[in-house]
KOLBA-849717 format. One line per 2 residues: number of its first residue (from 1); their letters; for each residue x, y, z of N, C-alpha, C. Coordinates in steps of 0.001 Angstrom, whole numbers. Last residue first. Example, Ala and Ser with C-alpha at 12.3 -4.5 7.8 and 13.67 -1.06 7.14 Angstrom:
REM KOLBA-849717
2	SA	12850:-2250:7080:13670:-1060:7140:12900:30:7870 ~ 13190:-5690:7800:12300:-4500:7800:13200:-3300:7800 $
This chain:
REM KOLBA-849717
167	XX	-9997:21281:23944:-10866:21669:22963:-11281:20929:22318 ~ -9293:19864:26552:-10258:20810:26685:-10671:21413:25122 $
165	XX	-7396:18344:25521:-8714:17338:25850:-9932:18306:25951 ~ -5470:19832:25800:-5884:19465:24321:-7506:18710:24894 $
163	XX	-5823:22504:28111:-4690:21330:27214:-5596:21118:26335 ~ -7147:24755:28430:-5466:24767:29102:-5307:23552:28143 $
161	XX	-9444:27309:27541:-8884:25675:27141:-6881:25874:27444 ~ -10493:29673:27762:-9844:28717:28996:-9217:27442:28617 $
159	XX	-10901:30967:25215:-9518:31111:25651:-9174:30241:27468 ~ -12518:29886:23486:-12857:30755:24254:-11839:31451:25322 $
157	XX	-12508:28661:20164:-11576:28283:21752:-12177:29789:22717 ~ -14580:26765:18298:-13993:28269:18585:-13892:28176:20247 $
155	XX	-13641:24928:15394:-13830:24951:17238:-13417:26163:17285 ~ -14057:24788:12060:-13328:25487:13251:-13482:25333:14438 $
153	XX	-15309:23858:10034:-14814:22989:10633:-14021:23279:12096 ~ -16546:25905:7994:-17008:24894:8821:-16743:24023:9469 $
151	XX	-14810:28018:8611:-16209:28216:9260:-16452:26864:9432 ~ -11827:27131:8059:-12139:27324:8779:-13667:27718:9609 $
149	XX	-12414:26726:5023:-12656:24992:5929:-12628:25528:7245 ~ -13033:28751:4054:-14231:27816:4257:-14106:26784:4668 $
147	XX	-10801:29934:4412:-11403:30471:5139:-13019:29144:5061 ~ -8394:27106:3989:-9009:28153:3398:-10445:28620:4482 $
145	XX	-5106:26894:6097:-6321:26366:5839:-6936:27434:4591 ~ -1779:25200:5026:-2477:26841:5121:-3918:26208:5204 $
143	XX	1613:25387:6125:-78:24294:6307:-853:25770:6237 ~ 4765:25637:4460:3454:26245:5695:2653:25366:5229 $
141	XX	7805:23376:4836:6854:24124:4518:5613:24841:4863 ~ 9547:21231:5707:9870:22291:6415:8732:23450:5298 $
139	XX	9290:18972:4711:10210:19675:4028:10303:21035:4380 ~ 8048:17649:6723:9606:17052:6851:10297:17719:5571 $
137	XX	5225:18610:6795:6835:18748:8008:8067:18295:7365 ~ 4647:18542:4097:4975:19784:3993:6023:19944:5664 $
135	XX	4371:15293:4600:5379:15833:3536:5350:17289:4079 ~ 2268:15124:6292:3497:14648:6345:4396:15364:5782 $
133	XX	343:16332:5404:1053:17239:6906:2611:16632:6695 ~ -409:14862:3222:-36:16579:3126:739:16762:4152 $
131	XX	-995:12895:4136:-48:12570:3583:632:14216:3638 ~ -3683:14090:5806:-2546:13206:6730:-1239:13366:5903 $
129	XX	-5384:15147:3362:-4660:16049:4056:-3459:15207:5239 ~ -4098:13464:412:-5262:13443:1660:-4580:14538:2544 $
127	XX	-3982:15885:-2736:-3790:14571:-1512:-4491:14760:-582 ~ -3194:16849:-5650:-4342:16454:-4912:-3807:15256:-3871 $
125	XX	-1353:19314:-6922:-1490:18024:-6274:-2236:17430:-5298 ~ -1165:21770:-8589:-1865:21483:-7323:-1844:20068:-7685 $
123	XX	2299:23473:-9912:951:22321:-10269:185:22429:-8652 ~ 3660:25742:-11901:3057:25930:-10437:2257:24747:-10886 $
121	XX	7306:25894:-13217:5747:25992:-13522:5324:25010:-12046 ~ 10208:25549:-13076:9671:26985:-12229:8234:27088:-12608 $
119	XX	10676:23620:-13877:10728:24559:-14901:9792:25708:-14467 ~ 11058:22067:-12140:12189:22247:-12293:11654:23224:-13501 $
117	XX	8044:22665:-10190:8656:22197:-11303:10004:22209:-11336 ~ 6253:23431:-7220:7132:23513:-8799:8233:23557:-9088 $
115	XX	3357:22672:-5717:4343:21727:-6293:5375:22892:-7452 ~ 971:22518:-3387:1265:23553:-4260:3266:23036:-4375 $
113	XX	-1159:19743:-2217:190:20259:-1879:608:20976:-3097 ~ -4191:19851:-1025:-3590:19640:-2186:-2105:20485:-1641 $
111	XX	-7167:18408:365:-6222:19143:335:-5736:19235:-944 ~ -10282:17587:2214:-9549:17464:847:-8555:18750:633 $
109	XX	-11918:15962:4656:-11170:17301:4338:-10521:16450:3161 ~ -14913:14898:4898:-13855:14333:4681:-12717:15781:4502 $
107	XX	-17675:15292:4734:-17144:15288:6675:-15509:14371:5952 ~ -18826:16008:2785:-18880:14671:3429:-17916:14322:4415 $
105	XX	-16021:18019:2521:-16842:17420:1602:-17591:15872:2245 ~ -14302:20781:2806:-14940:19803:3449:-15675:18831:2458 $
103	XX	-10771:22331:1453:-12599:21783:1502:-13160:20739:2389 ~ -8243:22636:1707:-9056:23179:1231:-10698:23648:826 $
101	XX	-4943:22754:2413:-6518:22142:3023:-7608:23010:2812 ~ -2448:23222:1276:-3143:23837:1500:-4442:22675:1615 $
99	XX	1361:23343:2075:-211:22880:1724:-1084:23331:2376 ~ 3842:24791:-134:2624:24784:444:2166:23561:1167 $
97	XX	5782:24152:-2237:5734:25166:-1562:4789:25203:-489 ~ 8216:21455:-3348:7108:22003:-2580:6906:23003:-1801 $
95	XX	10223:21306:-6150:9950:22268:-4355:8531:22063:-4148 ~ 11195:18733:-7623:11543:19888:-7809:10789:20488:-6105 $
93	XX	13015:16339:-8373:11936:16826:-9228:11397:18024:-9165 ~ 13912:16093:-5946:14472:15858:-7349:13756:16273:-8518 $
91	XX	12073:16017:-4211:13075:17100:-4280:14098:16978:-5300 ~ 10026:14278:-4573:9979:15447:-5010:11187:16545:-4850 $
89	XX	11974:11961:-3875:11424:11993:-5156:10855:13425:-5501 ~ 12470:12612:-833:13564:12811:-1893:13282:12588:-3074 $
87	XX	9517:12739:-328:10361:13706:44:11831:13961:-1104 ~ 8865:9953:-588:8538:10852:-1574:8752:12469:-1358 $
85	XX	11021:9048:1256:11023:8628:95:10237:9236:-665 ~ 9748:9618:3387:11222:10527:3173:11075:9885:1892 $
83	XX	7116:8142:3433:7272:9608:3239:8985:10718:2835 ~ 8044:5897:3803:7370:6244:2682:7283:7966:2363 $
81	XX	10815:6166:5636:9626:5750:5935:9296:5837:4172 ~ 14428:4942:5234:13199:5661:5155:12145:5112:5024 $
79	XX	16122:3340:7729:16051:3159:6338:14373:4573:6435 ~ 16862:4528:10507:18184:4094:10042:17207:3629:8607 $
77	XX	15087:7925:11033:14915:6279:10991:16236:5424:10552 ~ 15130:10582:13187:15578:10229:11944:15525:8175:12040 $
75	XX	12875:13007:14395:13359:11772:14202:13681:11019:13051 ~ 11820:15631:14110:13019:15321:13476:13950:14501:13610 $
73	XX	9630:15319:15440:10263:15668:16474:11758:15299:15846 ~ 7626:15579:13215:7608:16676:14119:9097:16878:14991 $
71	XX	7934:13135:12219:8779:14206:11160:8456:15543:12202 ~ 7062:11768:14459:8360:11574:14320:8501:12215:13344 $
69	XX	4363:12298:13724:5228:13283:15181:6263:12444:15012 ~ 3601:11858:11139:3611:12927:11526:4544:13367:12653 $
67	XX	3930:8985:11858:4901:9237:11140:4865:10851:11005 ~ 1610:8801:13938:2986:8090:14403:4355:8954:13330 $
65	XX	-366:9712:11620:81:9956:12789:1096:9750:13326 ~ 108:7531:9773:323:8835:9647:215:9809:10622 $
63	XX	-1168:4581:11590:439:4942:10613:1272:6440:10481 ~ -3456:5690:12267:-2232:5484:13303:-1245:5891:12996 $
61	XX	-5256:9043:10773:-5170:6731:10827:-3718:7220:11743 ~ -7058:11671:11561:-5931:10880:10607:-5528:9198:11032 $
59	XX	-8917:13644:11777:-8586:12831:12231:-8120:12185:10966 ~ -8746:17254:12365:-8393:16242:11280:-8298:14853:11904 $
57	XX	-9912:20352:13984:-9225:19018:14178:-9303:17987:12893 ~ -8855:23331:14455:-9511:22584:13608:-8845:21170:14190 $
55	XX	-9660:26429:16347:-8521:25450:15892:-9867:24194:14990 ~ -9457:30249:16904:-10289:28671:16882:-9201:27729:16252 $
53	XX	-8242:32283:18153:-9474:31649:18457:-10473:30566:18142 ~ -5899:32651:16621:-6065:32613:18310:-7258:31999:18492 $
51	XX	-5108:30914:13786:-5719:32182:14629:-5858:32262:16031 ~ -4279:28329:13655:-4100:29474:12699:-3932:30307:14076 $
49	XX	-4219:25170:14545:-4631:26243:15292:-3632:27477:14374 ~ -5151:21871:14554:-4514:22852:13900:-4716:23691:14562 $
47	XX	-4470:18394:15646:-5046:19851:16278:-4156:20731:15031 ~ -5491:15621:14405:-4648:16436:14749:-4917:17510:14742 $
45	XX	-6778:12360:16079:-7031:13894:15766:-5313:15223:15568 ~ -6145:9240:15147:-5528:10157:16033:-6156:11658:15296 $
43	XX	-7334:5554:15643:-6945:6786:14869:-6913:7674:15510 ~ -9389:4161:17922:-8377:4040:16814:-8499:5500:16402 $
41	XX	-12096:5144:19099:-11835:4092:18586:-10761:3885:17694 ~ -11320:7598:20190:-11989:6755:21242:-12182:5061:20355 $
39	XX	-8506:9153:19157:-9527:9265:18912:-10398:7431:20341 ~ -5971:11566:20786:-6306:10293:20692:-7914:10183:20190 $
37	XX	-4738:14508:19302:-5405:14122:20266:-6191:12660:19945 ~ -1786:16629:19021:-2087:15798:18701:-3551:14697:19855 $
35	XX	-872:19707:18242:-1105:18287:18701:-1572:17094:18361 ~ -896:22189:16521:-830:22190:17894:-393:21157:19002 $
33	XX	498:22507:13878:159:21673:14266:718:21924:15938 ~ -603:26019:12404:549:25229:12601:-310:23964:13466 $
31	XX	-1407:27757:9466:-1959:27163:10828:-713:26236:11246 ~ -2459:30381:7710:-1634:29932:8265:-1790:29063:9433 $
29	XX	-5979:30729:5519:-4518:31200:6770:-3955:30287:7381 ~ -6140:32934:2612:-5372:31818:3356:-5140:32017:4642 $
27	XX	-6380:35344:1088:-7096:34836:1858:-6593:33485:2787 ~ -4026:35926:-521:-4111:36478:626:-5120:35777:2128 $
25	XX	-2094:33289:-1487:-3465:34194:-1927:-3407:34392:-721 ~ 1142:33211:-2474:141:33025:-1583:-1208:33589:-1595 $
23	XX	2668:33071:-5814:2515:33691:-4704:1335:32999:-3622 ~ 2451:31064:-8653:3360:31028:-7501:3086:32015:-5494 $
21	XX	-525:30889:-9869:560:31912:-9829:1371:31037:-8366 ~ -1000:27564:-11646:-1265:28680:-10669:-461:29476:-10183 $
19	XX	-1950:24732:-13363:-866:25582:-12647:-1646:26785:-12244 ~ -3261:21562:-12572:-3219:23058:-13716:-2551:23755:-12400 $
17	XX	-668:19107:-12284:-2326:19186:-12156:-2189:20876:-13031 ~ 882:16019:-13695:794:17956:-13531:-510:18384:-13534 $
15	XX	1806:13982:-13917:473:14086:-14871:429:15838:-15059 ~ 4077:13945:-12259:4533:13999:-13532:3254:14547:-14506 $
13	XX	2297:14494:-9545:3500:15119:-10109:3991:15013:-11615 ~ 1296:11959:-10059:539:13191:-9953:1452:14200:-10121 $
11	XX	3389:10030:-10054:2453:9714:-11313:1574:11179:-11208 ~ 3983:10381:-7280:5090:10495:-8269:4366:10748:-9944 $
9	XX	1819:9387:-6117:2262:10943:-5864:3348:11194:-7277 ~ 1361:6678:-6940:663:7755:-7467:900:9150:-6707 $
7	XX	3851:5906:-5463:3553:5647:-7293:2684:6919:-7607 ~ 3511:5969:-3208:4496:6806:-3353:4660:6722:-4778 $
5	XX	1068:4443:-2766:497:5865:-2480:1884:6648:-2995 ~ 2049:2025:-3320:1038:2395:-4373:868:3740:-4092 $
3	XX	4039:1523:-1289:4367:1608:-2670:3501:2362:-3347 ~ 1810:1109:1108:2568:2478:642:3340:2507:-306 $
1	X	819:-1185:0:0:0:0:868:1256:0 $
């Protein structure tokens, strides 16, 4: 399975999704990974938090989790995960600038990692947002939400929330 997910990143990259100006659209905003919070049957929430006042949660599977906070805590593996491996396939190929999380759809978030080229041309690469976090930590890039995944998906923090269980 993770052969097949580091085929078709590589196969999305080469297909080239439609390009787009290089700069940041203003509307975007910036969110960093707050945490991380256990789900009650398997799989792991991960806390975003842009703005002061609200944060988003993503629940993501074990695997990508686990492999999220070891590219968090710049744990290095003695052979690569799937992810350093499509880390050093896109860095041969060329920069990831972004990602961006972009939509809700059936209570699923849908992203896309902003990709270019060795010929300095802009592609969107459609991924799950888990694979997204992965790759944009371990190449040291921003997580941007769009203002419509923040209405509908936002928790709005009231500012007593001391740890994670509280939002």
């Amino acid at each position: 399975m993770r052969q097949t997910f580091s085929i078709l990143v590589i196969c999305s990259l080469l297909a080239c999704s439609t390009a787009e100006e290089a700069r940041i659209p203003q509307d975007l905003v910036a969110v960093e990974i707050l945490g991380f919070y256990p789900g009650d049957q398997g799989g792991i929430s991960v806390v975003l938090k842009g703005r002061e006042d609200i944060a988003v949660l993503i629940f993501i599977g074990d695997f990508e989790a686990q492999s999220l906070m070891m590219a968090l805590g710049k744990q290095i593996t003695p052979r690569p995960l799937t992810y350093d491996l499509v880390q050093t396939l896109v860095n041969r190929l060329g920069t990831v600038k972004r990602l961006v999380i972009h939509s809700l759809q059936d209570n699923i978030f849908h992203a896309h990692l902003v990709v270019e080229d060795a010929r300095r041309q802009i592609h969107k690469v459609d991924c799950r947002p888990s694979d997204g976090m992965n790759i944009a930590t371990r190449m040291d890039v921003p997580i941007f939400l769009t203002p419509q995944v923040l209405e509908e998906a936002g928790i709005k923090l009231d500012g007593n929330q001391q740890t994670l269980e509280e939002i």
